[in-house]
NUDO-684638 format. One record per residue (C-alpha): y, z, x. Coordinates in nm, 4 decimals. Layout:
N
Y,Z,X;
...
//
This chain:
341
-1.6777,-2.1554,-6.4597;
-1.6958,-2.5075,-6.5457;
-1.5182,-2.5904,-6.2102;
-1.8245,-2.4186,-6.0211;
-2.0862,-2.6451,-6.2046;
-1.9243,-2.9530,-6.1648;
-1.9472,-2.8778,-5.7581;
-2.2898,-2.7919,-5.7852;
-2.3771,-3.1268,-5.9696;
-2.1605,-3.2843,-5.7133;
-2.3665,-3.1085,-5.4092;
-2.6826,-3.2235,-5.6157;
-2.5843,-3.5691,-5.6254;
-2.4986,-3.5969,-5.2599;
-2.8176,-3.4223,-5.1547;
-2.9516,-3.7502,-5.2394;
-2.7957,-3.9244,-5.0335;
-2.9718,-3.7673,-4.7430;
-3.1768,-3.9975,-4.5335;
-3.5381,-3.9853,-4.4698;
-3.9127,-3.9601,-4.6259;
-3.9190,-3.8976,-5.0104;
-4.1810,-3.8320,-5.2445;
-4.1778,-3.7661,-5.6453;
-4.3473,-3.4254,-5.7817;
-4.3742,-3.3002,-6.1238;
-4.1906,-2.8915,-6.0449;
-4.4682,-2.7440,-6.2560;
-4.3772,-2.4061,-6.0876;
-4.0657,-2.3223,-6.2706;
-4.3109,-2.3110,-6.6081;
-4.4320,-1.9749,-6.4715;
-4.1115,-1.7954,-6.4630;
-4.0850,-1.7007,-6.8350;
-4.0489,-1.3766,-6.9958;
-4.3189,-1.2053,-7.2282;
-4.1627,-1.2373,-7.5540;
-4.1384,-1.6360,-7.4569;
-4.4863,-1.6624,-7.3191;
-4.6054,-1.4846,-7.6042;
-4.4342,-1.7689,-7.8312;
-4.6205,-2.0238,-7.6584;
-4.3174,-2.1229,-7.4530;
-4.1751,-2.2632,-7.8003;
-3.8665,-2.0678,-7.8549;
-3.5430,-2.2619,-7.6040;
-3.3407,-2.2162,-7.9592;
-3.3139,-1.8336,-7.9658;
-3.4477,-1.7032,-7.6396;
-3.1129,-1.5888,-7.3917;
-3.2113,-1.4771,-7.0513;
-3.1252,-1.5597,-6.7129;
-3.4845,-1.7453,-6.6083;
-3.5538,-2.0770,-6.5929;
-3.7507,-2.1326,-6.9442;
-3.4712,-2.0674,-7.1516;
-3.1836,-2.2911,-7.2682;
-2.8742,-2.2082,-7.1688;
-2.7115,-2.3027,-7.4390;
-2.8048,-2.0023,-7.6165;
-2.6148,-1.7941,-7.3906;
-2.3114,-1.7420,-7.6248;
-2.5131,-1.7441,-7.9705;
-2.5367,-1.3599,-7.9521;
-2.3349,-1.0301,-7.8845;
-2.5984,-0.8366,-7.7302;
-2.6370,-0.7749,-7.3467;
-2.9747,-0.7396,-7.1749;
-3.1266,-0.6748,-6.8417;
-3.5112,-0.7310,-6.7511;
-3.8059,-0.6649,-6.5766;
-4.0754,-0.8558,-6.5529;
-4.4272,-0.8578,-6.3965;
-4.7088,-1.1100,-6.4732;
-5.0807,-1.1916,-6.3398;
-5.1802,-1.5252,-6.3707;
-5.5335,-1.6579,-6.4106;
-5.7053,-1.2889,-6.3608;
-5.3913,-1.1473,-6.0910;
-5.5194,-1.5085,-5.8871;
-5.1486,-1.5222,-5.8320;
-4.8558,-1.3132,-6.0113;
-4.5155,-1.3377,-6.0778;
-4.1763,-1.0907,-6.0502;
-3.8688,-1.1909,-6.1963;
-3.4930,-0.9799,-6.3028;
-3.3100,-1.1700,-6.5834;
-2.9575,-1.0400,-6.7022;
-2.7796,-1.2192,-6.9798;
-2.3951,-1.1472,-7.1327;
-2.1535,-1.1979,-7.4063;
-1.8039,-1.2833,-7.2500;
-1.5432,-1.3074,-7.5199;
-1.6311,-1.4385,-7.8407;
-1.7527,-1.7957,-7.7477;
-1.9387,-1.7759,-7.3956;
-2.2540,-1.6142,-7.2179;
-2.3238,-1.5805,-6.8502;
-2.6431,-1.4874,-6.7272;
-2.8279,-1.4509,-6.4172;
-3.2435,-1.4784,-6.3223;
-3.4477,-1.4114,-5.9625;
-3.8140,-1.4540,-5.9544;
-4.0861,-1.3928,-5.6937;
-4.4046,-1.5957,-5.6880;
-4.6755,-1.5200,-5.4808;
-4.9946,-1.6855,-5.4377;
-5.2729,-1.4538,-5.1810;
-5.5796,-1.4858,-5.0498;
-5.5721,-1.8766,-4.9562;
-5.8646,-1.9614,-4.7755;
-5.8735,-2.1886,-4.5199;
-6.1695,-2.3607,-4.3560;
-6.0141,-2.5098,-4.0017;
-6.2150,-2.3364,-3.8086;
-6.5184,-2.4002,-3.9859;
-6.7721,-2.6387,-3.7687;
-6.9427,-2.9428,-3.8769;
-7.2684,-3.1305,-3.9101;
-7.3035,-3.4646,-3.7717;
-7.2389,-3.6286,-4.0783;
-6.9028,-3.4553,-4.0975;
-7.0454,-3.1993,-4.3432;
-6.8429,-2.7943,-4.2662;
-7.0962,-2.5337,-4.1582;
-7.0070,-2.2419,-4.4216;
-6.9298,-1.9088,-4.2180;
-6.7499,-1.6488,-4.3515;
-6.6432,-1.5073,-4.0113;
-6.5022,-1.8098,-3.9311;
-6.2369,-1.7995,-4.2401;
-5.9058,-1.7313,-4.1911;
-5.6461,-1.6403,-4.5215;
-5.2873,-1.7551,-4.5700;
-5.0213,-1.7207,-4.8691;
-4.7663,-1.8769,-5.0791;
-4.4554,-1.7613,-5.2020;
-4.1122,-1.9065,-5.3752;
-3.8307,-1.7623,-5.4563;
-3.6270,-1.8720,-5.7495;
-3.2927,-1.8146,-5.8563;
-3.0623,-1.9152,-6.1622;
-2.7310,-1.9100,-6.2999;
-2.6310,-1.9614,-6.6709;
-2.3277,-2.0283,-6.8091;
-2.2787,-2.1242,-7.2322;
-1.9800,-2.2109,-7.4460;
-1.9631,-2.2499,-7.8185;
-1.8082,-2.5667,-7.8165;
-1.7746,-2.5867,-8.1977;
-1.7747,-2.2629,-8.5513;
-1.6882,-2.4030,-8.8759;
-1.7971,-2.4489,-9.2000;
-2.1268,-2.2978,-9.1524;
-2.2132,-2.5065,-8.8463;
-2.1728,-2.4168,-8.4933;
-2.2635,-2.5677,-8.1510;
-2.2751,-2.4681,-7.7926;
-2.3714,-2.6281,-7.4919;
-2.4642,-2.4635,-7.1358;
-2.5915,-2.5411,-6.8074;
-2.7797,-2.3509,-6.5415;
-2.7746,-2.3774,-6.1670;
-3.1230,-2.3144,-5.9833;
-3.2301,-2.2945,-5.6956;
-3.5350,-2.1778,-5.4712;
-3.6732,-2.1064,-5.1572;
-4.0617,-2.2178,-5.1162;
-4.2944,-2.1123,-4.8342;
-4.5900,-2.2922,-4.7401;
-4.8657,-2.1747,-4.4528;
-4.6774,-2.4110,-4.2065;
-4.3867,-2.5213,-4.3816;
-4.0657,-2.4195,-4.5360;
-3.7947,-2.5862,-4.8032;
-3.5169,-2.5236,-4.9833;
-3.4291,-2.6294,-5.3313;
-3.1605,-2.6926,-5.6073;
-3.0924,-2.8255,-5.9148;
-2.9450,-2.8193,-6.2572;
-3.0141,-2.7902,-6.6229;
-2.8181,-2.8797,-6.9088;
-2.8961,-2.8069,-7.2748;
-2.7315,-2.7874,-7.6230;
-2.7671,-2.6328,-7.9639;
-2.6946,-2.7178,-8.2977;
-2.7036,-2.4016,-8.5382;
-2.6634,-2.3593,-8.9228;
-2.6506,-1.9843,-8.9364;
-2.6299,-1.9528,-9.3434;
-2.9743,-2.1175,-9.3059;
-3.1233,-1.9696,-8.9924;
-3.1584,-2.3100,-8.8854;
-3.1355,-2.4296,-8.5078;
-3.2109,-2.7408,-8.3512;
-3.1851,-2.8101,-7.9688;
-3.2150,-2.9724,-7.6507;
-3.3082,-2.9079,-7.3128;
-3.2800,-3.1391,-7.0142;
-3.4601,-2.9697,-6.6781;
-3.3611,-3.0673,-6.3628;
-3.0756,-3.3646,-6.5451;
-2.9758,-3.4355,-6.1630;
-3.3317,-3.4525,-6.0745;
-3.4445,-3.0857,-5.8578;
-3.3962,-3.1605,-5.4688;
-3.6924,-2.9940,-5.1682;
-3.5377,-2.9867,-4.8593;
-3.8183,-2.9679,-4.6044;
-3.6458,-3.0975,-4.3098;
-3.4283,-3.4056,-4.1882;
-3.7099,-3.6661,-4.2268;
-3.8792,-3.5596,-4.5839;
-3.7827,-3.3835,-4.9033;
-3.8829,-3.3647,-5.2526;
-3.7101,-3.5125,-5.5524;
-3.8752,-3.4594,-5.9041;
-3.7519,-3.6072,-6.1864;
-3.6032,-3.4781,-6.5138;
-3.7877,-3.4002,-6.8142;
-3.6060,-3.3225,-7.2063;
-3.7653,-3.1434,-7.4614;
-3.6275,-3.1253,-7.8089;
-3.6375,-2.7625,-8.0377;
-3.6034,-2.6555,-8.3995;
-3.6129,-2.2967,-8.4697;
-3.5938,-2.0532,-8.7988;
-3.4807,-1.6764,-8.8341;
-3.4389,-1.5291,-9.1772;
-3.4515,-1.1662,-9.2371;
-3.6689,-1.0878,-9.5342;
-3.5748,-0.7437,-9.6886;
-3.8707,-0.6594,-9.8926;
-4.1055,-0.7427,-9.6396;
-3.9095,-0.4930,-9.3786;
-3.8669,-0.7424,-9.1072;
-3.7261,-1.0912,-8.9738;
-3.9581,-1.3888,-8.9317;
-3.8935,-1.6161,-8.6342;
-4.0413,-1.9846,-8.5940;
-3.9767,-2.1936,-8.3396;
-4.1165,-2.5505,-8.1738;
-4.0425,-2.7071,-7.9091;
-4.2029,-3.0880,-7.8003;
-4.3577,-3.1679,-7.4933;
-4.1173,-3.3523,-7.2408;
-4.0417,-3.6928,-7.4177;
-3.9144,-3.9323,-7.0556;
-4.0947,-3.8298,-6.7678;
-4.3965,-3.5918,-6.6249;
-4.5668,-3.4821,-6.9582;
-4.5610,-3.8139,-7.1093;
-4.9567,-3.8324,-7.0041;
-5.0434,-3.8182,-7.3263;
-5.4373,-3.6418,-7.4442;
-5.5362,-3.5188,-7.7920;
-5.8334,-3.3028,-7.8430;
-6.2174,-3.4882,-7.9402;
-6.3148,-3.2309,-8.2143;
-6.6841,-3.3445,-8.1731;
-6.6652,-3.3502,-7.7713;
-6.4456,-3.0000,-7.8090;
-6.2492,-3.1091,-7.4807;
-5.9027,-3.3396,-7.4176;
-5.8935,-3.6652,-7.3913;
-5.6572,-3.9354,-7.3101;
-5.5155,-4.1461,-7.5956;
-5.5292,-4.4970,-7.6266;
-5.1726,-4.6050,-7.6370;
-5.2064,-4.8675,-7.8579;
-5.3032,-4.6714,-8.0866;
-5.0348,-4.5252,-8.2998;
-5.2100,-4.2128,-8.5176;
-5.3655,-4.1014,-8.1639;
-4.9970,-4.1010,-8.0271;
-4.8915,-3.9037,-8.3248;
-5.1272,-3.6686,-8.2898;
-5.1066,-3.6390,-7.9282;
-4.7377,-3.5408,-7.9428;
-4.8174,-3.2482,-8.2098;
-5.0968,-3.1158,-7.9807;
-4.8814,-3.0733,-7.6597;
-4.6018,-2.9373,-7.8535;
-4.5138,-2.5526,-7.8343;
-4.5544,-2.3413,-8.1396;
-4.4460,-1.9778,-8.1972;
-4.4156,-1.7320,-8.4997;
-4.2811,-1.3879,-8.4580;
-4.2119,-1.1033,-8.7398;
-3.9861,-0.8633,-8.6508;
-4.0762,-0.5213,-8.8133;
-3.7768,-0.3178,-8.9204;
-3.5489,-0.4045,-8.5631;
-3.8488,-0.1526,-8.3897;
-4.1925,-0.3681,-8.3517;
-4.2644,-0.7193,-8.2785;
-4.5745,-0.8820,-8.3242;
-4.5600,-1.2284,-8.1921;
-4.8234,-1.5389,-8.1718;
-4.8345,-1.8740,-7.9933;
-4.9836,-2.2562,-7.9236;
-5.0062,-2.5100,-7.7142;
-5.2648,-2.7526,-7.5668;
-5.5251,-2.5869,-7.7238;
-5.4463,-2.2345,-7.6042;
-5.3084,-1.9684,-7.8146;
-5.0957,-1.6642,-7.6812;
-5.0194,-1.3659,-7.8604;
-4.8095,-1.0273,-7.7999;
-4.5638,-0.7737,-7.8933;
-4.2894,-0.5214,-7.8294;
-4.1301,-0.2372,-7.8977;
-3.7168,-0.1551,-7.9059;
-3.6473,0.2225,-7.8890;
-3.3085,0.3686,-7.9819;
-3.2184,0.0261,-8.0077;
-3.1456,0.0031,-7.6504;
-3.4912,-0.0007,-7.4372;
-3.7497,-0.2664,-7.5043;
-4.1175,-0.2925,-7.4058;
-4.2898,-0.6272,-7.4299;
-4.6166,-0.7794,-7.3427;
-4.8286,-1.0481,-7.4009;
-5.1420,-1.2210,-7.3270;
-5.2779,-1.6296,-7.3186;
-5.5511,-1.7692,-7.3089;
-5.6671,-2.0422,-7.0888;
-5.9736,-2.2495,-6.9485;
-5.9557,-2.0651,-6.6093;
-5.8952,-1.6820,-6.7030;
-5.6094,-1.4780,-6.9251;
-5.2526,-1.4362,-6.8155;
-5.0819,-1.1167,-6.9130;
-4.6797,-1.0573,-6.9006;
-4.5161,-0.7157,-6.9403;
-4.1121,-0.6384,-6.9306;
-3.9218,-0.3827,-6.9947;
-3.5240,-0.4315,-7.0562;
-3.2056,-0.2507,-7.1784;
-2.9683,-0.3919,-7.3922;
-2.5686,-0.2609,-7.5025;
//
């Protein structure tokens, strides 16, 4: 297995070397493809989460002997566009995990104005019989392979990396994508401690739109601590988990929110408390509680939107989740359901 990610970094690399047009993006896109009980966490939990999509870390892929398979639906933004993704995750052996993740986006209902005419000043003539309606789509695929690199002495740590790729369709357009992730964790399990680190795209993510342009977008790192301790006499587990915002590249714009203003603003970056601040407000916080193996009830921040859900396991083998954020434009809702063995 390690022989088939060392050729795909290799194929990343040389993509690279391709000649022609280039321009930098921020792959905000792959944020979408996360599963309820993550989105419900505020995105926050790359120590614990194991699945096959893109949000996770793949590190975690050998840190626990269950197997799952998911499905996933979610509207975005009041169903303005929606996601549908299948995530499988397994234990091989005692010290790996593979896993696997496709996801559909699809964006509807695009108008466009072409046709439209215009004043003399340049000005379009709004006609609604003159509108015409396109789409958007990408597809999304991952592979995820962990190890446990290290068990002893109440400390263990794994590392993983997933392959990606994707296919994206614009109205006139189409490209073709890959890259690679690369993550670790460091876990004390007689504390329920974990501490981690995930590195998106660590060969920078590659848009192949023809021979004379294509996207590169660079790699961004964000660092996680996590806690799980089951608590007998309240009948449950409690889970929390952070995660920071990316600390080298696309995030690193950095805002805080102006409690008198009630909106973001950007921070002065001279000025160290603001930065300090800053950094704590785009983190990712989560807290779930874990009712008897049978009922979660999960919550979630970040940026000044807060996310909250549940789910249910049944015969310890089916699982229902859902949840729902919040956010300036509309609310987002997620629901899976998954078997695990």
């Amino acid at each position: 297995m390690y022989r088939y990610f060392l050729f795909a970094i290799l194929i990343c690399a040389a993509a690279h070397t391709v000649r022609g047009e280039r321009a930098r993006y921020s792959n905000a896109n792959r944020d979408v493809f996360v599963l309820p009980e993550n989105a419900a966490l505020g995105g926050a939990d790359i120590c614990f989460a194991r699945d096959g999509v893109l949000h996770s870390n793949p590190a975690a892929a050998p840190l626990d002997s269950l197997n799952k398979a998911t499905l996933s639906y979610a509207g975005f933004y009041a169903n303005t566009f929606s996601t549908s993704m299948a995530s499988y995750m397994s234990r091989v052996g005692k010290n790996a995990g593979i896993g696997a993740g496709v996801g559909y986006l699809y964006v509807p209902d695009i108008i466009v104005t072409t046709s439209l005419d215009v004043t003399g000043d340049g000005d379009p003539i709004w006609d609604p019989e003159k509108l015409s309606y396109t789409s958007f789509s990408e597809i999304a695929f991952s592979i995820v392979y962990g190890q446990r690199i290290l068990e002893r002495r109440g400390i263990e740590v794994s590392a993983g990396a997933r392959l990606h790729g994707m296919r994206r369709r614009l109205p006139d357009d189409l490209g073709y994508g890959i890259g690679v992730d690369a993550g670790a964790v460091l876990g004390l399990p007689r504390r329920g401690l974990r501490f981690s680190l995930l590195v998106d795209d660590i060969t920078t993510n590659y848009i192949y739109w023809g021979s004379s342009y294509k996207d590169i977008s660079l790699p961004r790192a964000r660092l996680g601590a996590g806690w799980r301790k089951e608590i007998p006499y309240l009948y449950g587990a409690f889970t929390v988990v952070y995660a920071t915002p990316d600390v080298i590249s696309d995030e690193r714009v950095w805002v805080r929110w102006n409690v008198e203003d009630e909106k973001q603003v950007l921070v002065e970056e001279d000025n160290a408390e603001d930065l300090v601040w800053s950094f704590l407000y785009q983190g990712r916080y989560g807290l779930e509680y874990f009712i008897r193996n049978t009922v979660a009830l999960r919550a979630g921040f970040t940026r000044g939107r807060f996310a909250f859900g549940g789910g249910l396991r049944l015969f310890s083998a089916l699982s229902v989740d859902f949840s729902y954020a919040l956010s300036e434009l509309d609310g987002t809702y997620y629901v899976s359901t998954g078997y695990l063995w």
